[in-house]
Structures are given as structure tokens and as C-alpha cells.
C-alpha angles and dihedrals in degrees: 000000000000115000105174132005122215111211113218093238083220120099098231087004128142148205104225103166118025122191148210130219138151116231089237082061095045117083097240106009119127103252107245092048137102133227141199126193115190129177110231116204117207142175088264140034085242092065099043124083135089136303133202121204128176107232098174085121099043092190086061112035111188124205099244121260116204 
């Protein structure tokens, strides 16, 4: 069952590799949460790179703030 979903912020973009961590594993993460990187793919450069959320709560995924 789906709880959140997380919109690529590219028009035609994709997520092609999603990721796992806890926040004890991830340099700067707050231990007792949970992470997910993803690699997001665009029409430009520009557009391409990798995103963090913080999915502890799954029903209210947050972009990550270092």
C-alpha cells in the first residue's frame, strides 16, 4: 500500500536508483530516523543530481535539511 508519494521535480524526469540509510549511518543524520537518496535524471544537467528525503514518518516524507 502506497503512503506518500514523492514527485520527480523534473518535467519527463525520472528516479531511476532509490536508496536506504539510517540516520545513525548518515553523517549528519539524527539517529532513529530514516533516509532515502535517490538519483533524479532531466532534460538538462541542470535538472540531474541527487535528492535526500526523511521518510521516518512514511505518510509525510521531508526534503532533507542538513
Amino acid at each position: 500500500m502506497e503512503t506518500a508519494h514523492i514527485p520527480v521535480p523534473v518535467a519527463g524526469g525520472q528516479a531511476q536508483m532509490a536508496r536506504m540509510c539510517l540516520g545513525s549511518d548518515l553523517p549528519g543524520g539524527k539517529d532513529g530516523h530514516v533516509y532515502l537518496l535517490r538519483n533524479i535524471q532531466g532534460s538538462t544537467a541542470q535538472r540531474s543530481g541527487y535528492e535526500i528525503w526523511d521518510v521516518t514518518d512514511t505518510a509525510n516524507p521531508l526534503p532533507w535539511r542538513r
